[in-house]
mmCIF file of the N, C-alpha and C atoms, coordinates in Angstrom:
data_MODEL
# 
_entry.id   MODEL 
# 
loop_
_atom_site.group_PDB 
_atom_site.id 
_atom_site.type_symbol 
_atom_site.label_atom_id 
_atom_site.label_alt_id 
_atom_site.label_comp_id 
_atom_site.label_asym_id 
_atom_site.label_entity_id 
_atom_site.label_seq_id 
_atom_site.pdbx_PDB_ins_code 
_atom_site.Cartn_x 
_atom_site.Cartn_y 
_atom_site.Cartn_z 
_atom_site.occupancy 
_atom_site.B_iso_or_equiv 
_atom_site.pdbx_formal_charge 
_atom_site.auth_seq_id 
_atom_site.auth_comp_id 
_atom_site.auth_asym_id 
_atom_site.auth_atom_id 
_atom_site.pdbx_PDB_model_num 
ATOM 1   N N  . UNK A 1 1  ? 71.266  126.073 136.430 1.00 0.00 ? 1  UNK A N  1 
ATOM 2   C CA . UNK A 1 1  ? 70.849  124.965 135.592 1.00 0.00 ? 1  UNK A CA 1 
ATOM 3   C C  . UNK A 1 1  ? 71.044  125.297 134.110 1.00 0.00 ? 1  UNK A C  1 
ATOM 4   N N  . UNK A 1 2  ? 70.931  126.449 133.580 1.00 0.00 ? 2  UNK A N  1 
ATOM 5   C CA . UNK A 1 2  ? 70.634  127.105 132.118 1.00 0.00 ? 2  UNK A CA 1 
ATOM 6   C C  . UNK A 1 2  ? 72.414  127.080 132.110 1.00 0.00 ? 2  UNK A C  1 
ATOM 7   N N  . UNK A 1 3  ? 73.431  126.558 132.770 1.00 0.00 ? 3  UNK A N  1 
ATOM 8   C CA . UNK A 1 3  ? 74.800  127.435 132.491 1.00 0.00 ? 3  UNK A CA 1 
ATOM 9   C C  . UNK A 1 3  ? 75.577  125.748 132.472 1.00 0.00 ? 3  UNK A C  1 
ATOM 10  N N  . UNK A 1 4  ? 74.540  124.620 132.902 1.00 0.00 ? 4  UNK A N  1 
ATOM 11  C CA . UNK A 1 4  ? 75.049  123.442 133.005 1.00 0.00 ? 4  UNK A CA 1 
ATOM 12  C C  . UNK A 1 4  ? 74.653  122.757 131.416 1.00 0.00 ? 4  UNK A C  1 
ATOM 13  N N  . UNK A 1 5  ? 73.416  123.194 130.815 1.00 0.00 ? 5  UNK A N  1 
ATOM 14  C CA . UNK A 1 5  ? 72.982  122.819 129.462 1.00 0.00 ? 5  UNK A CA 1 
ATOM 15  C C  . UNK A 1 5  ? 73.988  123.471 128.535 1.00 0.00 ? 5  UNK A C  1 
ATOM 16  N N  . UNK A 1 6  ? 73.899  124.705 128.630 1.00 0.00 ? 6  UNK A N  1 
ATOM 17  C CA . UNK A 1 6  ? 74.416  125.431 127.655 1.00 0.00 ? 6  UNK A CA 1 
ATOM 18  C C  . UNK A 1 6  ? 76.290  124.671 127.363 1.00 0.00 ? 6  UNK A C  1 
ATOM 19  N N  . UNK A 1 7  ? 77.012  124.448 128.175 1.00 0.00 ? 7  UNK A N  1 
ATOM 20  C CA . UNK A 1 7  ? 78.121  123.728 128.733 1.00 0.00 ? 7  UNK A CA 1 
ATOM 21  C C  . UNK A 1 7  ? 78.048  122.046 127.988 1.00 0.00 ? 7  UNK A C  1 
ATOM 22  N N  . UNK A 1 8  ? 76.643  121.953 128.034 1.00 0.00 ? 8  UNK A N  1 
ATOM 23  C CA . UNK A 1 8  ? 76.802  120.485 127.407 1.00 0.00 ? 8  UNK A CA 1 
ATOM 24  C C  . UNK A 1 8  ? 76.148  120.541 125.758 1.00 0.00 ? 8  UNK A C  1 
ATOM 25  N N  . UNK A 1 9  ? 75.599  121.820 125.880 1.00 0.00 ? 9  UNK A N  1 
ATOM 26  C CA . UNK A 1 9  ? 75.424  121.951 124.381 1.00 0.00 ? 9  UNK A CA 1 
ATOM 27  C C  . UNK A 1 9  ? 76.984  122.339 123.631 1.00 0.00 ? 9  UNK A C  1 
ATOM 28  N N  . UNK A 1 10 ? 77.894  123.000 123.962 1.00 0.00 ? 10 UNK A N  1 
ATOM 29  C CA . UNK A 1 10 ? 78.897  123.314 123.303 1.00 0.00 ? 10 UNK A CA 1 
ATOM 30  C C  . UNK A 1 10 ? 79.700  122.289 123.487 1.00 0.00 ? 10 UNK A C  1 
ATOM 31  N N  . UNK A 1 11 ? 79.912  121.589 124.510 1.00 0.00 ? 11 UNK A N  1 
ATOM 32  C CA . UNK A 1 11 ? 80.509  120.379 124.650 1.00 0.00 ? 11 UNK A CA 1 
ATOM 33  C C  . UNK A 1 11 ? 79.929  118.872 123.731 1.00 0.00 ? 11 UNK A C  1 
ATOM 34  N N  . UNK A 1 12 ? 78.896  118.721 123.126 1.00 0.00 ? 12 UNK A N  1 
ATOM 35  C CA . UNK A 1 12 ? 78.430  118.424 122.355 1.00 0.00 ? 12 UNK A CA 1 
ATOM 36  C C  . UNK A 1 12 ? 78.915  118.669 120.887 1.00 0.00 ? 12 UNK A C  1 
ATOM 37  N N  . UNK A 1 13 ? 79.014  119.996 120.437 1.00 0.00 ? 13 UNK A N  1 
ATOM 38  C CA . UNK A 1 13 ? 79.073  120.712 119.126 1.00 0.00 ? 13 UNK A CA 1 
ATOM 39  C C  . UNK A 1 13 ? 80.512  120.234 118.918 1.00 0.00 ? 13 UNK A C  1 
ATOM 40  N N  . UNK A 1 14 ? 81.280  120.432 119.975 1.00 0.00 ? 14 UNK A N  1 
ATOM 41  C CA . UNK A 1 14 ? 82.855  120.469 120.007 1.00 0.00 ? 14 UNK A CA 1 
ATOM 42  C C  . UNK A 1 14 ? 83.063  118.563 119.657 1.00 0.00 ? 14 UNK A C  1 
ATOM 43  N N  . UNK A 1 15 ? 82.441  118.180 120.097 1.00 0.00 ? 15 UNK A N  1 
ATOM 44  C CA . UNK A 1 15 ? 82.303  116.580 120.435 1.00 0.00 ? 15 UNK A CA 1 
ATOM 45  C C  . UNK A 1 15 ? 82.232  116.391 118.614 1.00 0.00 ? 15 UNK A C  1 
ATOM 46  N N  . UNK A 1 16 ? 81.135  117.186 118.229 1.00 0.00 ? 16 UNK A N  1 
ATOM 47  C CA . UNK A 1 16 ? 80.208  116.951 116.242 1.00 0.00 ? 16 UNK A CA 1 
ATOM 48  C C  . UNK A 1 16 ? 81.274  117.032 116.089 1.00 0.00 ? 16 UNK A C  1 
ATOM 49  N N  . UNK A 1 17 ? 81.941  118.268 115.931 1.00 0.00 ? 17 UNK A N  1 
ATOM 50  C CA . UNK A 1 17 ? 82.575  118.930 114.968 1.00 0.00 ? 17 UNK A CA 1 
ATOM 51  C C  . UNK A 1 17 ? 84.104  118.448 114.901 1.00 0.00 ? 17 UNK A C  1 
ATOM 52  N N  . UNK A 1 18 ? 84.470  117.599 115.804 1.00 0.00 ? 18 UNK A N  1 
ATOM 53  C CA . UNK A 1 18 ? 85.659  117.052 115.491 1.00 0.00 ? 18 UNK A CA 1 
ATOM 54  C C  . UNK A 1 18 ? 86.094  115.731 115.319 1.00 0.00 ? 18 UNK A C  1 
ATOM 55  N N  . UNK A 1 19 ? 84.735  115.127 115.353 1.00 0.00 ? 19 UNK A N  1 
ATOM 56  C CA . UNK A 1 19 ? 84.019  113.847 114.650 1.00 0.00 ? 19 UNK A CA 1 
ATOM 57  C C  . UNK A 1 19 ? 84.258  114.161 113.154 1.00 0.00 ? 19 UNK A C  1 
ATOM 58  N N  . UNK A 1 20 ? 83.685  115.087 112.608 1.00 0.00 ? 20 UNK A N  1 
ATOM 59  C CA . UNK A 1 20 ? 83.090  115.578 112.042 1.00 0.00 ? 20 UNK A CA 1 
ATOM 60  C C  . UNK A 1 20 ? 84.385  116.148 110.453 1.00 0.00 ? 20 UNK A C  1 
ATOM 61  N N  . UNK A 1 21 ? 85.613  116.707 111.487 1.00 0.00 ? 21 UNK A N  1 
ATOM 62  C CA . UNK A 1 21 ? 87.000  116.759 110.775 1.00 0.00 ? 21 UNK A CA 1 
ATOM 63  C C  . UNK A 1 21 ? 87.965  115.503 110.292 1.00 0.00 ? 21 UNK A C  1 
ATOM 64  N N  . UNK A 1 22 ? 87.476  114.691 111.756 1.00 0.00 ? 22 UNK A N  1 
ATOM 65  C CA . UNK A 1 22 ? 88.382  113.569 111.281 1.00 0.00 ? 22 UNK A CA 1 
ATOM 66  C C  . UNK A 1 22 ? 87.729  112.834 109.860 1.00 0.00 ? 22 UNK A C  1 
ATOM 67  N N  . UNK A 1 23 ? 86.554  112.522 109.996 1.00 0.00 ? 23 UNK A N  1 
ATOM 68  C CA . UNK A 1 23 ? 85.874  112.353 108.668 1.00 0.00 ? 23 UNK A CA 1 
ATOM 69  C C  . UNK A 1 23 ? 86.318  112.642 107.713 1.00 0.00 ? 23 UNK A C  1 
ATOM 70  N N  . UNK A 1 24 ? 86.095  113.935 107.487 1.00 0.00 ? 24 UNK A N  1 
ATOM 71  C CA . UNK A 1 24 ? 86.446  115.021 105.791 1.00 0.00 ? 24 UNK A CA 1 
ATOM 72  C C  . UNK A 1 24 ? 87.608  114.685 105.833 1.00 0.00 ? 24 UNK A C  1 
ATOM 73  N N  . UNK A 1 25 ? 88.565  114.223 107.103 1.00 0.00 ? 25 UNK A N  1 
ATOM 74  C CA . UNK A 1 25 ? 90.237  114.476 106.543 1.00 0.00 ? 25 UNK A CA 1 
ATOM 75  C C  . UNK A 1 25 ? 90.565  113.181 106.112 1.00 0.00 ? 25 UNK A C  1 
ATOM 76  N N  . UNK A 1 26 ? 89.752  111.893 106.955 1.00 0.00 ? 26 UNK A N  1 
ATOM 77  C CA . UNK A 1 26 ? 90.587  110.773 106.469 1.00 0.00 ? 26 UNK A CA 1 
ATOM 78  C C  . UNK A 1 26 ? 89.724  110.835 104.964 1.00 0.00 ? 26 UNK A C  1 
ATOM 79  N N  . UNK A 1 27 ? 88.681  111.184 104.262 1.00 0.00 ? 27 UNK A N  1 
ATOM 80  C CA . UNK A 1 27 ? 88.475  111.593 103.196 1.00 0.00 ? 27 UNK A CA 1 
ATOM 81  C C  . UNK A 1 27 ? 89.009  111.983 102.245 1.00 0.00 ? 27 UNK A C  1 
ATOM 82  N N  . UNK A 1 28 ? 90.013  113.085 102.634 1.00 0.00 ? 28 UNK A N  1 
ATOM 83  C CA . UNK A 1 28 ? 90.562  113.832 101.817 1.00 0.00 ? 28 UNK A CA 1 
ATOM 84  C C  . UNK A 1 28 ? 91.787  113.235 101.811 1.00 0.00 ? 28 UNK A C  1 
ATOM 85  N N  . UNK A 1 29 ? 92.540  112.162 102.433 1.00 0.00 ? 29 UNK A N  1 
ATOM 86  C CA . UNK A 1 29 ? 93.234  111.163 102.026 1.00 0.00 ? 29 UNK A CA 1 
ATOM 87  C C  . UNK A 1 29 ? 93.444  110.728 100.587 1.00 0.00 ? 29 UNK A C  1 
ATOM 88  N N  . UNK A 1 30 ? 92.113  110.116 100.588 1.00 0.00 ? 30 UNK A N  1 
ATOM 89  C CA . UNK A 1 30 ? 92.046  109.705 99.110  1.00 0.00 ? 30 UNK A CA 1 
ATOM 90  C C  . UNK A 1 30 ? 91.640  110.873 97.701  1.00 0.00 ? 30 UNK A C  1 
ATOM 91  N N  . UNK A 1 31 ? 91.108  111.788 98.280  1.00 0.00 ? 31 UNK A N  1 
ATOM 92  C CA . UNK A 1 31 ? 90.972  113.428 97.284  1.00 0.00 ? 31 UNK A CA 1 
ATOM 93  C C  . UNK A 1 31 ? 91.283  114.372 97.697  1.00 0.00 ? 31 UNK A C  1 
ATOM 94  N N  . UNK A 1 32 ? 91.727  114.936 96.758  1.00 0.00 ? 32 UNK A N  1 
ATOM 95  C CA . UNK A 1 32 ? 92.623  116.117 96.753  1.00 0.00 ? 32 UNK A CA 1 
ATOM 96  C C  . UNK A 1 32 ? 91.787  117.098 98.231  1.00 0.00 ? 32 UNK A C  1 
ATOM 97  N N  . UNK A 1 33 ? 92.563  117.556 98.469  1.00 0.00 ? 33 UNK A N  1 
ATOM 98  C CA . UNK A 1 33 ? 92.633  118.462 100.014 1.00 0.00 ? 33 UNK A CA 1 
ATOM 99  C C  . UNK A 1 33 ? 93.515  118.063 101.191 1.00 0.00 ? 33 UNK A C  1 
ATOM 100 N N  . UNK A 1 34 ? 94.083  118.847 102.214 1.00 0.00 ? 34 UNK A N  1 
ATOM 101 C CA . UNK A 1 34 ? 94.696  118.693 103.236 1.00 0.00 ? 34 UNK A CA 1 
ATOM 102 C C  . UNK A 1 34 ? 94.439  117.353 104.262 1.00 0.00 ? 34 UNK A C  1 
ATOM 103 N N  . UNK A 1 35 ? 94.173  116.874 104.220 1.00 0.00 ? 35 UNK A N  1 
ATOM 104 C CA . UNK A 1 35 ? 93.834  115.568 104.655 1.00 0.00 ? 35 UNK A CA 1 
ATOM 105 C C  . UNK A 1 35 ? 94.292  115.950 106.313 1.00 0.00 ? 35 UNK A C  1 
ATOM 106 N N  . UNK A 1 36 ? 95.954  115.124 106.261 1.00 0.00 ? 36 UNK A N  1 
ATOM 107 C CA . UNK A 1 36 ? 96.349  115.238 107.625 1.00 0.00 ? 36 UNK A CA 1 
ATOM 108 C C  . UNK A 1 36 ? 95.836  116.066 108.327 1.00 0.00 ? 36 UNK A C  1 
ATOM 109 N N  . UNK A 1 37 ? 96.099  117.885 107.604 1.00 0.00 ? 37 UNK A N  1 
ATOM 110 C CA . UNK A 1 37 ? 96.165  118.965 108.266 1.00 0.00 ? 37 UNK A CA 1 
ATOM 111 C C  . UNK A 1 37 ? 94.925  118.857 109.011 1.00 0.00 ? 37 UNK A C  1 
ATOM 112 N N  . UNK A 1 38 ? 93.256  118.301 108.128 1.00 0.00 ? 38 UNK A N  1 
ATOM 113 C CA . UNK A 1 38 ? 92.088  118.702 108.542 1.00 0.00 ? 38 UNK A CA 1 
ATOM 114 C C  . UNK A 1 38 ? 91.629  117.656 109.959 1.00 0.00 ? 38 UNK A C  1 
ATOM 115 N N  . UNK A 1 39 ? 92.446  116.194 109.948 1.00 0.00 ? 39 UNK A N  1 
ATOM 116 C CA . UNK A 1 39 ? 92.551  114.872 111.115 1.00 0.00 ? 39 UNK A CA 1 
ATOM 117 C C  . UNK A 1 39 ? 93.136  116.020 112.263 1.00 0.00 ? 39 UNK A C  1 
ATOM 118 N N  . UNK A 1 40 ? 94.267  116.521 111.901 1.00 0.00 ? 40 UNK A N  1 
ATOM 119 C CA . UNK A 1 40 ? 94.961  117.073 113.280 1.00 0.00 ? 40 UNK A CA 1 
ATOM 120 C C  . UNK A 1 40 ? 94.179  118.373 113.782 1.00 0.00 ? 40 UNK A C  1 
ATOM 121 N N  . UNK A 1 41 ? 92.650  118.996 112.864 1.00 0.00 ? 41 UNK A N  1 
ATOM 122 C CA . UNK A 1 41 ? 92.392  119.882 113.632 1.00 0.00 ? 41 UNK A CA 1 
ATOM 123 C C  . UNK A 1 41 ? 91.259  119.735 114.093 1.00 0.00 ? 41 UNK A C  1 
ATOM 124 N N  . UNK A 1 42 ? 90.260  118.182 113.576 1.00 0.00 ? 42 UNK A N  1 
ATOM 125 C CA . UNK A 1 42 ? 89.825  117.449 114.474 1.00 0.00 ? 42 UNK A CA 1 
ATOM 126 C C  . UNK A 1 42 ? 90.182  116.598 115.932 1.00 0.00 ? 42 UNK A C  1 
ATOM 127 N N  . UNK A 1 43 ? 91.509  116.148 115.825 1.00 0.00 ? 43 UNK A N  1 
ATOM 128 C CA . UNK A 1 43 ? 92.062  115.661 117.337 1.00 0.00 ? 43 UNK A CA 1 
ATOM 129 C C  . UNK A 1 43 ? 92.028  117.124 118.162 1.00 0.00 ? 43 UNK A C  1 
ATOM 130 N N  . UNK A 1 44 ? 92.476  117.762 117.388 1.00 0.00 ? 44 UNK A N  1 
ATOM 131 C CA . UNK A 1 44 ? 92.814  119.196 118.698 1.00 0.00 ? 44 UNK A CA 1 
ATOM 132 C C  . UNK A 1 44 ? 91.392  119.678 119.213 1.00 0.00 ? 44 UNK A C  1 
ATOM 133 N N  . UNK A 1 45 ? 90.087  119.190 118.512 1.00 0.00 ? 45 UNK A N  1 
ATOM 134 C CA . UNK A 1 45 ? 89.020  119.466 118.830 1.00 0.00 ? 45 UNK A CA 1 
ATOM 135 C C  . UNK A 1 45 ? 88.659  118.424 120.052 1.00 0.00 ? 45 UNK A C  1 
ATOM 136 N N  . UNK A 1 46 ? 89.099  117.012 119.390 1.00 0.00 ? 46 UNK A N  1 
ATOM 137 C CA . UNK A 1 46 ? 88.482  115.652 121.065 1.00 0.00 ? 46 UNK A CA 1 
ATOM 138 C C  . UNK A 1 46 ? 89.369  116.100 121.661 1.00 0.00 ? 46 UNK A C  1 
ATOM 139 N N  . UNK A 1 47 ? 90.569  116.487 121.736 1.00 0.00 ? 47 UNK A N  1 
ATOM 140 C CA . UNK A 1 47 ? 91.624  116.458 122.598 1.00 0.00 ? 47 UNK A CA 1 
ATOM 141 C C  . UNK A 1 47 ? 90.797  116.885 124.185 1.00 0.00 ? 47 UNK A C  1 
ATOM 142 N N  . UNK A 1 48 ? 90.476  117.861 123.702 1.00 0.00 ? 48 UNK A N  1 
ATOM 143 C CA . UNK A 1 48 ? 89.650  118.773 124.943 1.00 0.00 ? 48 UNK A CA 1 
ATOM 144 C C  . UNK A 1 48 ? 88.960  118.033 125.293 1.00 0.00 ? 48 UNK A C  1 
ATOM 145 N N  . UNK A 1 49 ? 88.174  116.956 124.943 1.00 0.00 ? 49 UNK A N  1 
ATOM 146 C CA . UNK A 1 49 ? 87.433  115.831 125.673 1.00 0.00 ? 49 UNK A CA 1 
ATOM 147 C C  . UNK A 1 49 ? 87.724  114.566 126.065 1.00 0.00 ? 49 UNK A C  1 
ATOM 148 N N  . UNK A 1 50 ? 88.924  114.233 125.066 1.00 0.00 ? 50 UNK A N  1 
ATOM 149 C CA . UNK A 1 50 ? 89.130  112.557 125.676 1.00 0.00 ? 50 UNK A CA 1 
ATOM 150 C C  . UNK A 1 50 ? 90.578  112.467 125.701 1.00 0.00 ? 50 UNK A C  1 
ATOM 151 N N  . UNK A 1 51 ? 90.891  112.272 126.256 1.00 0.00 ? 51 UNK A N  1 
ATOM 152 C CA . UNK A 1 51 ? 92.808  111.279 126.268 1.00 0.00 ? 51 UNK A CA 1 
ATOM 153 C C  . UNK A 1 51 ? 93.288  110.898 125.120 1.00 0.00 ? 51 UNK A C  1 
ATOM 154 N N  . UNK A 1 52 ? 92.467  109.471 124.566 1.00 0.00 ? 52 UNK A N  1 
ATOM 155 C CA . UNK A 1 52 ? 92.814  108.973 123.468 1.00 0.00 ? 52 UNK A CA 1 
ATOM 156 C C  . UNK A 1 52 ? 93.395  109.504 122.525 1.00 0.00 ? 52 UNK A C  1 
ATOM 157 N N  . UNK A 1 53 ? 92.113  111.197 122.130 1.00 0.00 ? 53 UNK A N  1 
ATOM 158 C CA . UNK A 1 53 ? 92.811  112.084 120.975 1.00 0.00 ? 53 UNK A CA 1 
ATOM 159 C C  . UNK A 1 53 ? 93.729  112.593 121.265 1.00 0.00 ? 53 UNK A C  1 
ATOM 160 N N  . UNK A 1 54 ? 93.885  112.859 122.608 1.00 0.00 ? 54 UNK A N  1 
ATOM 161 C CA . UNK A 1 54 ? 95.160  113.914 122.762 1.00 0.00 ? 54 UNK A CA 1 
ATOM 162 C C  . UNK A 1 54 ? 96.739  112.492 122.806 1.00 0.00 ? 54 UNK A C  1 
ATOM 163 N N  . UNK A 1 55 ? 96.438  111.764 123.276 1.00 0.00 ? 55 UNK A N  1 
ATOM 164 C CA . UNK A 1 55 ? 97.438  110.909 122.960 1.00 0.00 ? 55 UNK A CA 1 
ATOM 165 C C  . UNK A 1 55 ? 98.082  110.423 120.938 1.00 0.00 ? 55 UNK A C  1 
ATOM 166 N N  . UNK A 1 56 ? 96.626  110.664 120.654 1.00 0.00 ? 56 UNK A N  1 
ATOM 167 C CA . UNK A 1 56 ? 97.481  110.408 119.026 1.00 0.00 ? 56 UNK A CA 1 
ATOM 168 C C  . UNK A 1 56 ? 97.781  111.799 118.515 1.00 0.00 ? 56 UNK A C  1 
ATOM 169 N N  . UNK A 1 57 ? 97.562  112.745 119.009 1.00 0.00 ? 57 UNK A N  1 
ATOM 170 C CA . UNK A 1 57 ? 97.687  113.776 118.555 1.00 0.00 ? 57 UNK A CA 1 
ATOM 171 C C  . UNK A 1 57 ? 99.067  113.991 118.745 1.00 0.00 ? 57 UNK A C  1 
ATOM 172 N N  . UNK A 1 58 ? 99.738  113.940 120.065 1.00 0.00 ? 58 UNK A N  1 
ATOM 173 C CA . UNK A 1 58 ? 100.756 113.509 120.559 1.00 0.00 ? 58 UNK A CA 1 
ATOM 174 C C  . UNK A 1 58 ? 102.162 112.729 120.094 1.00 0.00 ? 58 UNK A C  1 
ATOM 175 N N  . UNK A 1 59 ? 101.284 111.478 119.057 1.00 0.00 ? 59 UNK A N  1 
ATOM 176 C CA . UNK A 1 59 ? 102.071 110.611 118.709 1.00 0.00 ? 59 UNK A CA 1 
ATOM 177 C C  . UNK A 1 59 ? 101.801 111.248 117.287 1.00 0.00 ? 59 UNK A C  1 
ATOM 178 N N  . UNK A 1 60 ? 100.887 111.700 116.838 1.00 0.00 ? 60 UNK A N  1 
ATOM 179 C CA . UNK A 1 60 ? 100.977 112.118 115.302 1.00 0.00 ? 60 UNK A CA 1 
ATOM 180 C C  . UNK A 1 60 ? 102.374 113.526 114.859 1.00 0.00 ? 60 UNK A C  1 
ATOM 181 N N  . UNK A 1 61 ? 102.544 114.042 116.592 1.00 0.00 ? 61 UNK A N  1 
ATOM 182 C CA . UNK A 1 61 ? 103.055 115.391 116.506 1.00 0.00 ? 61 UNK A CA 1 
ATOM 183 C C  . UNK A 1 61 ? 104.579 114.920 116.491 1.00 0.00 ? 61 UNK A C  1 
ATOM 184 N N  . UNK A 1 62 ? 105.220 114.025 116.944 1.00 0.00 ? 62 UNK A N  1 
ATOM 185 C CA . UNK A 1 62 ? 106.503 113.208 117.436 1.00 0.00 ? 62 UNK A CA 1 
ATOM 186 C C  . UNK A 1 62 ? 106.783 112.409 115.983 1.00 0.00 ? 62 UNK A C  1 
ATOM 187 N N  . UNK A 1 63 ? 106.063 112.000 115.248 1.00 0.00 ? 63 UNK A N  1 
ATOM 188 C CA . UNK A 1 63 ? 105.827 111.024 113.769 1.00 0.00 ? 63 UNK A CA 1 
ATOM 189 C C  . UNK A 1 63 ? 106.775 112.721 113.077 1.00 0.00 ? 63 UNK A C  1 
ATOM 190 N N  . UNK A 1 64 ? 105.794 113.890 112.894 1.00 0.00 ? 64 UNK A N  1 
ATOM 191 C CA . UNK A 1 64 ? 106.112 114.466 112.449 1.00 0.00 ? 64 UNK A CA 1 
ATOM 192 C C  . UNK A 1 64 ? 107.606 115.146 112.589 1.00 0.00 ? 64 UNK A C  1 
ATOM 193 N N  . UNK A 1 65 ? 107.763 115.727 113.628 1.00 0.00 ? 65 UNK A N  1 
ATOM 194 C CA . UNK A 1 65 ? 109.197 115.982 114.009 1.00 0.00 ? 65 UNK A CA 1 
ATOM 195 C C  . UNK A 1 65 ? 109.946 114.803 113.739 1.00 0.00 ? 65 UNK A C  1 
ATOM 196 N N  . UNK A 1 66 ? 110.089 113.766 113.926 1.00 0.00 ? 66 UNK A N  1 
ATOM 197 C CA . UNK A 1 66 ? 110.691 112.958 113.484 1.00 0.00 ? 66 UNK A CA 1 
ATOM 198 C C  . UNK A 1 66 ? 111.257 113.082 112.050 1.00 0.00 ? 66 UNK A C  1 
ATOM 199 N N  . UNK A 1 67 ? 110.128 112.919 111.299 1.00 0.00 ? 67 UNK A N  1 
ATOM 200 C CA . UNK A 1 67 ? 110.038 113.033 109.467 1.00 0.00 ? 67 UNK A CA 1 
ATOM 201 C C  . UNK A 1 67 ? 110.886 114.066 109.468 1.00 0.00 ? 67 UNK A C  1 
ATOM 202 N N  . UNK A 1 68 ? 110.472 115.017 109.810 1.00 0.00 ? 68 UNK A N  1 
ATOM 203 C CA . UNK A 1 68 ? 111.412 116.789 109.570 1.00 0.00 ? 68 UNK A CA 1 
ATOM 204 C C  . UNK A 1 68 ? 112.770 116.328 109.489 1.00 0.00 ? 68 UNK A C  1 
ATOM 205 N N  . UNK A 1 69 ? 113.049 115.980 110.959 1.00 0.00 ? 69 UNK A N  1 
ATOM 206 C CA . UNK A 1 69 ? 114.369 115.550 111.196 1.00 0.00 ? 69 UNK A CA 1 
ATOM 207 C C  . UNK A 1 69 ? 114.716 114.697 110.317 1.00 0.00 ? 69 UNK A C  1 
ATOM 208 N N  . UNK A 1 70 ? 114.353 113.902 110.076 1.00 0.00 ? 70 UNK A N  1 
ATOM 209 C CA . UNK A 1 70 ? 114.985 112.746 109.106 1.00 0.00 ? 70 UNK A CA 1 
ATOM 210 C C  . UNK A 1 70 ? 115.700 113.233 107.780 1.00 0.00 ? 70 UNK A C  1 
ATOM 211 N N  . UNK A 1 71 ? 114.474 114.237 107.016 1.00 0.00 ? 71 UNK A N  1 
ATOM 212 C CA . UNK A 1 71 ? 114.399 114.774 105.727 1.00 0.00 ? 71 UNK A CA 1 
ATOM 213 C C  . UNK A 1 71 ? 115.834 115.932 105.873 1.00 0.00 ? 71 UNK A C  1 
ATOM 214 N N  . UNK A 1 72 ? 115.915 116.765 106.654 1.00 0.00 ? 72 UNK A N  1 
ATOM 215 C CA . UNK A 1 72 ? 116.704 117.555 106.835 1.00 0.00 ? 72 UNK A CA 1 
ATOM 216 C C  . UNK A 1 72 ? 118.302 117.007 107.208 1.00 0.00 ? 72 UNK A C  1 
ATOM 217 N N  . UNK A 1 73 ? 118.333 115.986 107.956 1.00 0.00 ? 73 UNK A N  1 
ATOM 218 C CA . UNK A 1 73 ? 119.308 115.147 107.864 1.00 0.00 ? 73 UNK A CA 1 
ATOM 219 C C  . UNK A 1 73 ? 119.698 114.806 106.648 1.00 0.00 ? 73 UNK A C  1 
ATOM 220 N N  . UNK A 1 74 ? 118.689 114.127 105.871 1.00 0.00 ? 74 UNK A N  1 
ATOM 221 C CA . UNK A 1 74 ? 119.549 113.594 104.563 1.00 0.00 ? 74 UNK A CA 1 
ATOM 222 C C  . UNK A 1 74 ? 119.729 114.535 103.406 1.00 0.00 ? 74 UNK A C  1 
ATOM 223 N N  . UNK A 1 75 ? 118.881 115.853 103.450 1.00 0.00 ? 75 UNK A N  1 
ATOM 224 C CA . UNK A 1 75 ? 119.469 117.050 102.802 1.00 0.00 ? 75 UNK A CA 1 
ATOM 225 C C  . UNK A 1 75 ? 120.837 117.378 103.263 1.00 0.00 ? 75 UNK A C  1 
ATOM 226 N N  . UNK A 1 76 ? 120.648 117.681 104.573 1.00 0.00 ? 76 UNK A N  1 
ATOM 227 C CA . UNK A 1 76 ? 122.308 118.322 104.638 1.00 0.00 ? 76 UNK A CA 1 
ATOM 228 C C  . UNK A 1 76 ? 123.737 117.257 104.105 1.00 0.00 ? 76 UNK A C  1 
ATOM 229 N N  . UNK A 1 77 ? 123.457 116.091 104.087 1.00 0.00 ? 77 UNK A N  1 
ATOM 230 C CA . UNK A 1 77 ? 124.175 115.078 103.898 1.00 0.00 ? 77 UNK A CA 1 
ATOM 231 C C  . UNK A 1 77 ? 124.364 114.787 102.206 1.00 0.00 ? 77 UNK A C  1 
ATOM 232 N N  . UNK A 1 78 ? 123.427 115.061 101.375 1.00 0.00 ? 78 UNK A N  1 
ATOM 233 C CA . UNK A 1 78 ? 123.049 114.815 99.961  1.00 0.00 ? 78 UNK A CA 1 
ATOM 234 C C  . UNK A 1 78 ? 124.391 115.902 99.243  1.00 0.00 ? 78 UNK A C  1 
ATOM 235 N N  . UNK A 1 79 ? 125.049 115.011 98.770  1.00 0.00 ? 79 UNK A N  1 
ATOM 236 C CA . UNK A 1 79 ? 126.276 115.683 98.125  1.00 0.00 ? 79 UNK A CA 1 
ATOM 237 C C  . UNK A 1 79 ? 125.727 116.453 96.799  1.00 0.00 ? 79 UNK A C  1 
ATOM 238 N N  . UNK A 1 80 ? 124.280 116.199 96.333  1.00 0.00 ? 80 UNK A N  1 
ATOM 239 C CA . UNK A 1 80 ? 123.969 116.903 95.108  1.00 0.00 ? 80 UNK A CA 1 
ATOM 240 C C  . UNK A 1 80 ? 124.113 118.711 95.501  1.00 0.00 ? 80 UNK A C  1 
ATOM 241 N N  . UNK A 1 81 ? 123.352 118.675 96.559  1.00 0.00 ? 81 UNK A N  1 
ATOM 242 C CA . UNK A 1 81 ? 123.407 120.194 97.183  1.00 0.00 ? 81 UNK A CA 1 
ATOM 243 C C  . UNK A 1 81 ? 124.379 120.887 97.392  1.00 0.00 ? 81 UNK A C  1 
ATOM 244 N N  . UNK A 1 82 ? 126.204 119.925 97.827  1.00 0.00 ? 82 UNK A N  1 
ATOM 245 C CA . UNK A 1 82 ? 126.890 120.667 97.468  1.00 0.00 ? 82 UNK A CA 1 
ATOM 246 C C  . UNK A 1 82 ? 127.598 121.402 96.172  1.00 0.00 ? 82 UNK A C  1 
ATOM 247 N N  . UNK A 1 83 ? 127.142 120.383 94.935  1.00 0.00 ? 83 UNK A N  1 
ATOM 248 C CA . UNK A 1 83 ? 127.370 120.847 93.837  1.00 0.00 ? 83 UNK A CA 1 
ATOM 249 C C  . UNK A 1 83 ? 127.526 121.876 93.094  1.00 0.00 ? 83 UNK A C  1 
# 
């Protein structure tokens, strides 16, 4: 019984605390600090509990590779660089 509480106490904390990131990050949106970085290490916290997060986490991670790709594409392509 003491190993089923304890399980829902950390499952709880984990539950706060990444409540808790997404907050400060969509926060830090608008002021200076890591914003995204601190949202994506709140999802990786629900992830472990719900779908939903792990699905945008998912789609936030695919957004990103994407961007990379994009940016690096039009570097290699940008005739200033060969200059």
């Amino acid at each position: 019984m003491l190993f089923h509480t304890i399980d829902q106490v950390r499952r709880f904390f984990k539950i706060l605390g990444g409540f808790t990131l997404l907050g400060l990050g969509a926060v830090m949106l608008f002021t200076p600090g890591p914003g995204w970085l601190v949202i994506f290490l709140g999802l990786t916290l629900l992830a472990a509990e719900f779908v939903w997060a792990r699905r945008l986490m998912d789609r936030m991670r695919q957004q990103g590779t994407r961007w990379k790709d994009s940016v690096l594409r039009v570097r290699k392509s940008d005739p200033a660089d060969s200059a």
